[in-house]
Residue, then its C-alpha position, 0 to 999 in steps of 0.5 A: x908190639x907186633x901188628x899182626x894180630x891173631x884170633x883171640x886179640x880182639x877178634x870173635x872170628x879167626x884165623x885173623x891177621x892185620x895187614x898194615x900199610x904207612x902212608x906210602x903203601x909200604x907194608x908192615x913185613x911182619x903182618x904181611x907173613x902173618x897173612x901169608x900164614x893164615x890157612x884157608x881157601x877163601x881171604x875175606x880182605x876188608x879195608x877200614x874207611x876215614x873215621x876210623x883209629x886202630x882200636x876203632x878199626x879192629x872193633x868195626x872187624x870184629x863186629x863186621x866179620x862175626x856172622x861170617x862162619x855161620x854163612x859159607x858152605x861146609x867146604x869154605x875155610x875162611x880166613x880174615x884180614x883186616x888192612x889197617x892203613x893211616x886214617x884219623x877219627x873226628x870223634x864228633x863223627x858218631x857210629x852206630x852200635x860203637x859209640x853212642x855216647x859220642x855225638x855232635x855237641x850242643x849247638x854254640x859249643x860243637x865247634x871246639x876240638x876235643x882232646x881225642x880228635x885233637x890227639x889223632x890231629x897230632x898223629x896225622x900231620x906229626x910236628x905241627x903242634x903249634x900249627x893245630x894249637x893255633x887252628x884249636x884255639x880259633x874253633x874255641x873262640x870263633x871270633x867274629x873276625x874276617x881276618x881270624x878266617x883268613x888265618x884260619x884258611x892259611x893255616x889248614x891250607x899249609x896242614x894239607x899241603x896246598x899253596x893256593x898262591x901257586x895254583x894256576x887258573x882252573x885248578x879247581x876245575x881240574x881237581x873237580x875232573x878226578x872227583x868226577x872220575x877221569x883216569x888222568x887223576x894220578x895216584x902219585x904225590x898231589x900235584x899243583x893242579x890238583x888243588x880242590x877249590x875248597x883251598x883256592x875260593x875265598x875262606x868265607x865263602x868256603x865257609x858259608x857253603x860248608x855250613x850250610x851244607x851241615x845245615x841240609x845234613x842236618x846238624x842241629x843248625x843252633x846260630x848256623x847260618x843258612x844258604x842266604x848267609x850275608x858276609x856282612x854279618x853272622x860271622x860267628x856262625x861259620x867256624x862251624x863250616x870251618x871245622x867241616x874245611x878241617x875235616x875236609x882237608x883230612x879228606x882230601x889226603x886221605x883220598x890220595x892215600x887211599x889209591x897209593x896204598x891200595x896200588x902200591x900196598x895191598x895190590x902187590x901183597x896179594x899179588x905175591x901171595x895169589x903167586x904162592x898159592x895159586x888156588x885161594x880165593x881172595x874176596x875184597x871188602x872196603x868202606x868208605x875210602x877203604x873201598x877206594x883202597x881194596x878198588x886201586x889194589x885191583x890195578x896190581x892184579x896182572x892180567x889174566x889173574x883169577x885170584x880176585x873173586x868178588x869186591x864189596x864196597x861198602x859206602x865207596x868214598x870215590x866217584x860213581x863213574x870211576x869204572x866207566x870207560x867214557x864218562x858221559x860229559x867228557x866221551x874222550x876220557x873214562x874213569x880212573x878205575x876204567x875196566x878194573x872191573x874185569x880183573x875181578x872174577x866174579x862181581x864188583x858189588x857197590x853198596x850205596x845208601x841215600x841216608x848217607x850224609x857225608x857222601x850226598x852233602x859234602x863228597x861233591x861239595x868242592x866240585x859244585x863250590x867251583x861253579x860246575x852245577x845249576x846251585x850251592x846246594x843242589x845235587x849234581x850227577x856229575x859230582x856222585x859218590x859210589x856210596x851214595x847212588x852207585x855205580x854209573x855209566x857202565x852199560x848192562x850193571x843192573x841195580x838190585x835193591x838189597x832184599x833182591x840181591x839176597x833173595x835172587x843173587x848177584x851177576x857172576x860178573x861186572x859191576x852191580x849196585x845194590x841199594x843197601x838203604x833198608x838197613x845202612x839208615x842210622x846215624x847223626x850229623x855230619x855223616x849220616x849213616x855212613x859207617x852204619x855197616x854192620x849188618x848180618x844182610x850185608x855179611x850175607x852179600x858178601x857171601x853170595x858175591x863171592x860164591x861161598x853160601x850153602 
């Protein structure tokens, strides 16, 4: 079957493509006519986020892109993109409006992998069946055993392809500079001194922190041990934070895939499409590490270009001070996206909601792990997330609450944030509200970003 997907293939709204990208950005030539096919003069191009298989993935377009027609000007023929790109579903992770019945299970039993999720586990690390099988058993049973962590650690270690052994001194620290934005974090392979220091502390104490950390995201907290956990006992209560290290391992190479696709997939596709057809108007939407997807696409965008006409990103999984030019504990560097702003002509528009879990509690958790913030569990600027409290340290971007924004406008140009609260606040543990995006509002800003309301 073709990936490209046309209106009436599960989609309200069309013209509607897929455009789909493997692992290492190559695109699906297939979808990648059919999008050059579509007829319209502005591309509405949203990537998906982390929780997200196909299906799930072509629901969260249909639902997102549905009140666009009734919102652009008479002179607007929209056409629609939805980049599918390799994620995977924990389907423990509830979203709203799309699976209601799914929640956290009951407190004691939420730590077993389901049939789903241990199914998607499969697709994303293929031909380590035994390796999962045995990780599956260990959430099942959770023995009260230091020894069973240890294996357990060993084995998500060896799924994401770290060798702590290997990881010279400060390596946690290094990986902590490109969670905090540097532009020397490379889009290439992950290498050695990339390691979080969610892979190179003790598995315990890993653990304990992860499961406190659900515990403030407010996951039913059941035999969890808190903040002032002893390692002397209460062992049974840390496979929940050893589910949270499975999920976050997928995290950590999801974010790496998210910048490779974004460079070198998305950003060169529409750069050869802008070539062909100088006047459409293409508007970037991403959520989640799709906006970090849509964000390093604007890296392809050659200088000069005007094709790029507004970016939303929706609960942006990457640092706040990505688009800074001198991030403001370290005055020599400056953000891995610094100055792509301006290849945007128009706004670079950042959606940031405080109900966010995933992206308050657990984006900046390795960072403050390695002993770079005042505690555990209190938040440090330095670690942010863009979805969390918007974009930071790029001098003149306001920030506008949501209501504002529609009712006044965005800048024509520059980064802005927009806290998108009033609406993105539903959802239950361990991620908050961050897939909580379907609202007509934001739709809306969408539009006014990109100059296409009445």
């Amino acid at each position: 079957m073709s990936d490209a997907t046309a209106a009436g293939g599960g989609i309200g709204v069309g013209p509607y493509a897929e455009l789909t990208f493997d692992a290492e950005g190559d695109v699906d030539p297939g979808t990648r006519d059919a999008v050059a096919a579509l007829e319209a003069t502005d591309l509405l191009v949203f990537a998906h986020g982390w929780n997200s298989d196909r299906a799930t993935s072509t629901r969260l377009f249909d639902r997102f892109y549905a009140p666009f027609p009734g919102l652009v000007g008479s002179g607007v023929r929209l056409g629609y993109v939805g980049v599918v790109w390799p994620s995977i579903r924990f389907s423990d992770e509830p979203i709203p409006d799309f699976d209601p019945h799914r929640a956290l299970a009951e407190p004691g039993h939420g730590t077993a992998l389901d049939p789903a999720t241990l199914r998607a586990l499969g697709e994303f690390w293929p031909g380590r069946v035994a390796e999962l099988d045995r990780i599956a058993e260990l959430l099942e049973d959770r023995p009260e055993s230091a020894a069973a962590f240890t294996e357990f650690g060993a084995l998500v270690r060896e799924l994401a392809g770290v060798d702590v052994v290997d990881a010279p001194d400060g390596a946690g620290a290094v990986d902590a500079a490109e969670l905090a934005g540097s532009a020397d974090a490379a889009v290439a392979g992950p290498a050695v001194r990339d390691v979080p220091a969610l892979f190179t502390l003790d598995v315990l104490e890993v653990c304990r922190a992860l499961t406190a950390g659900l515990v403030e995201a407010g996951a039913p907290s059941g035999d969890a041990a808190g903040p002032g956990f002893s390692p002397g006992g209460g062992l049974r209560a840390l496979w929940n934070g050893a589910k949270e290290l499975l999920r976050q391992a997928t995290y950590y190479q999801m974010k790496k895939r998210a910048g490779v696709v974004g460079e070198r997939g998305l950003g060169p596709v529409l750069a050869e499409l802008a070539g062909r057809r100088p006047a459409l108007r293409i508007h970037l939407i991403g959520h989640s590490f799709g906006a970090r997807v849509v964000s390093f696409a604007l890296r392809a965008v050659p200088d000069g270009a005007r094709y790029v006409k507004s970016a939303t990103l929706l609960q942006g999984a990457f640092s706040h001070y990505a688009f800074t030019d001198r991030l403001p504990h370290d005055k020599g560097s400056g953000g891995a996206l610094r100055g792509m702003q301006r290849r945007v002509d128009g706004p670079v528009v950042a959606c940031h909601s405080p109900f966010d879990s995933a992206l308050k509690v657990f984006y900046p958790l390795a960072s403050r792990m390695a002993g770079d913030s005042a505690g555990l569990l209190g938040f440090d600027e330095r670690w942010g997330a863009i979805g969390h409290d918007g974009v930071q340290a790029v001098p003149g971007a306001p920030r506008l609450t949501l209501e504002a924004a529609l009712r006044a406008g965005v800048p024509e140009a520059g980064c802005v944030s927009v806290d998108t609260g009033s609406v993105v606040r539903r959802g239950g543990p361990p991620s908050g509200a961050h897939s909580d995006i379907c609202h007509e509002e934001l739709a809306r800003l969408v539009v006014a970003a990109g100059r296409m309301g009445r």
